[in-house]
N, C-alpha and C positions, 0 to 999 in steps of 0.2 A: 062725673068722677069715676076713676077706678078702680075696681076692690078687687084684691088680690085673694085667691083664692087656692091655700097651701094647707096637704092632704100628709100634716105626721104619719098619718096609721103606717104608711107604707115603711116608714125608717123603724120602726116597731121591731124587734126580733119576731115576733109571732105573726110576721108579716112578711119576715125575710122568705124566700125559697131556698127551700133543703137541697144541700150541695150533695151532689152522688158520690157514696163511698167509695168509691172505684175509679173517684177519678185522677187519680195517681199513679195507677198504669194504665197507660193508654196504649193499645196494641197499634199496631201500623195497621195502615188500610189501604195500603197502594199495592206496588205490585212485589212478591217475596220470595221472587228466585233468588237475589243475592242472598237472604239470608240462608236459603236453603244449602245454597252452594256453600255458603262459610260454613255452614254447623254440615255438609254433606265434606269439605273439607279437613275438619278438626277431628270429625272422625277417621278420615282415610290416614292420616296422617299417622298415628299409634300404630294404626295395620302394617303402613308401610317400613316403620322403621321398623317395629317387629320379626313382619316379614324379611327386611334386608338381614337384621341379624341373627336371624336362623340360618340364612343363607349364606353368612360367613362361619357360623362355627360348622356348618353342613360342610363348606368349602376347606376348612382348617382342618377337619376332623379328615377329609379325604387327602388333605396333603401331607399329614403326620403318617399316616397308614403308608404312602406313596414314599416318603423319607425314609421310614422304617424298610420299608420292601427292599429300596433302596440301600440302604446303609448295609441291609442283609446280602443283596445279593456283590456290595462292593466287598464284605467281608470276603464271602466264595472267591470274589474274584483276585482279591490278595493271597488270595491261599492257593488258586491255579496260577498265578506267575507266581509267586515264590516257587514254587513246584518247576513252573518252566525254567525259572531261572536256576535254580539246583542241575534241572536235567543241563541246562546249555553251562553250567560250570563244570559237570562230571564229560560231556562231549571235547568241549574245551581241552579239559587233562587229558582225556583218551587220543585228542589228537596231538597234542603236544608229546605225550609219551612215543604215539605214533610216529610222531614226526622224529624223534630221538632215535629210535631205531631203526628206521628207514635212512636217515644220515649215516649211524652206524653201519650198517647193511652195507650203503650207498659209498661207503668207501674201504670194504672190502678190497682188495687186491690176490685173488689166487697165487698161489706160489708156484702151483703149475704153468701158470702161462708164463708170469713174470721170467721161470726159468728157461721156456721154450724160447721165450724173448732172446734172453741170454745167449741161449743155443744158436739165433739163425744170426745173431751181429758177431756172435765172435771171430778174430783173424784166424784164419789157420794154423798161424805161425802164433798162435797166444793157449795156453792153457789155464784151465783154473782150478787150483787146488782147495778151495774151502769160501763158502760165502755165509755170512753173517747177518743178521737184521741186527740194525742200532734203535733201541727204542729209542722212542719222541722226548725231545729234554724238557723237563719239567717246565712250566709256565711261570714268568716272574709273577707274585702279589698282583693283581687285579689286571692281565694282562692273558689274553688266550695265547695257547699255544702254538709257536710260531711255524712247526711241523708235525701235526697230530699223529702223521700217518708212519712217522721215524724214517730209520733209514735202511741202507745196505753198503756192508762194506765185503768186498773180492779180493781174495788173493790169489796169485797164479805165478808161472811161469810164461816168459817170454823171449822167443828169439831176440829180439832189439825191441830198442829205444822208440823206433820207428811204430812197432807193431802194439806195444803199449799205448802210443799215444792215439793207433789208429781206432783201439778195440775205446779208447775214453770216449772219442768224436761219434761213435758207433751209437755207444749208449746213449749220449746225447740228444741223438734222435729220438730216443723212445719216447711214449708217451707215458710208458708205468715209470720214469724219472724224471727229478728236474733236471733241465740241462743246464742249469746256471749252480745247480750247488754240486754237478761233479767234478771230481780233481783227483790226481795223482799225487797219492799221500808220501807215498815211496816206490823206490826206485834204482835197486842197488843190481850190478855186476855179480854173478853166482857162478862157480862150476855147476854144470848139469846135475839131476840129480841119477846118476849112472854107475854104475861100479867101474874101476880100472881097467882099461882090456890089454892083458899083457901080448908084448911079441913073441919071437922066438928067441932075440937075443933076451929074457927076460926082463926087458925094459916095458914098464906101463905106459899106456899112452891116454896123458890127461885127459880128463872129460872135455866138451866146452864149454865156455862160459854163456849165459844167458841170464837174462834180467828175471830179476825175484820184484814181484809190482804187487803193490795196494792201493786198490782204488777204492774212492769213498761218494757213496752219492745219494741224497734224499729221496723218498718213493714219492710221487708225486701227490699233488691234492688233488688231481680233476676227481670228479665223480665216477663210478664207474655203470653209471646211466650212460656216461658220454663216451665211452669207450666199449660200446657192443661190436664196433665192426674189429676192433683190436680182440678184444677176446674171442669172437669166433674165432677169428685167424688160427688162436691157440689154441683152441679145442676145449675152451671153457662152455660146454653147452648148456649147463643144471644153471649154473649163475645169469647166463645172459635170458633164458626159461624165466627167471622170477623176478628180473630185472623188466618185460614189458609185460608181464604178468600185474607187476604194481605197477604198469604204467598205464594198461587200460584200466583200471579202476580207478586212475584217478592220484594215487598215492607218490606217486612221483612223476612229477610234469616233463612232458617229450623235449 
């Protein structure tokens, strides 16, 4: 027969084996570079964001300074072009003023020459008793003036009809007139102007007759830049002098 042979003591508490306090953390026992690396990570980690945002307000801080530098020296520099541009608005006026009076200047016309003109075209057979300048007719409302520089009107004596109309064609030529605005205003038959010369039967003997003429014609516009070799001719020397005088400077173009 079999007898079974069953040993309680062991189910006993005071029989159990005491459980290790400790054994609820169990540390690792293999190998612990990953851990190292994780906790060598979570540290780098703080560093680095730290470190990057020092390095943006370090970067912020030098481009505020860099704006400011900036905005200061754009200030200067709006206050050196205002400045240039002031000077090239006062240069501007001074040449525009310039250029008014060098126009003015520039159509100038001597009376000296103009007359000496007169002198070498007139007929033999024509005389002239009084000459006149017509100023310029005023300009209609928003309209320049259609002859700035006016005119001149002659009057004279003339053997004939013929010699009147030779002394118009004459002037015609010139260059200190226009030749499309001269004309023959009048035109009349005149006894000379002579006293009576008596005979011996004391009969007077009429003077003759001869033409009483006016003639009318605008001074010209050309410039008198463009007419230096006309005015030497005349013996305007002082004007033709300051006439390439402002032309090597520049001030009126050849």
């Amino acid at each position: 027969m079999y007898s079974l042979d069953i040993n309680f003591l062991k189910d006993r508490p005071a029989y159990q084996p005491k459980a290790d306090k400790k054994s609820g953390l169990k540390l690792p026992t293999g190998d612990l570079t990953p851990v190292y690396l994780g906790v060598g990570l979570g540290l780098c980690f703080p560093l680095l964001v730290g470190g990057g945002l020092w390095f943006l307000q370090t970067e912020n801080t030098k481009l505020e300074q860099a704006i400011a530098q900036l905005e200061e020296e754009g200030k200067k520099l709006d206050a050196e072009i205002g400045n240039i541009n002031k000077i090239k608005g006062d240069i501007n006026t001074i040449k525009a003023e310039t250029q008014s009076l060098v126009s003015v200047f520039d159509q100038i016309r001597p009376w000296s020459a103009m007359l000496q003109d007169l002198r070498d075209r007139i007929p033999a057979a024509v005389q002239i008793e009084n000459i006149r300048q017509i100023p310029p007719t005023p300009p209609a409302e928003g309209k320049p003036a259609s002859n700035p520089a006016g005119g001149i009107e002659i009057t004279g004596l003339a053997r004939s009809f013929n010699d009147v109309n030779d002394f118009l064609l004459s002037l015609q030529q010139s260059r200190f007139f226009k030749s499309s605005d001269g004309r023959i205003t009048t035109a009349a038959l005149v006894d000379a102007p002579i006293p009576a010369t008596p005979t011996k039967n004391g009969v007077a003997i009429k003077p003759p007759q001869v033409v009483k003429y006016t003639i009318q014609s605008s001074l010209s516009d050309v410039p008198a830049s463009e007419l230096i070799r006309e005015l030497e001719q005349k013996g305007t020397v002082g004007l033709v002098t300051r006439i390439r005088s402002m032309q090597q400077t520049g001030v009126i173009t050849k």
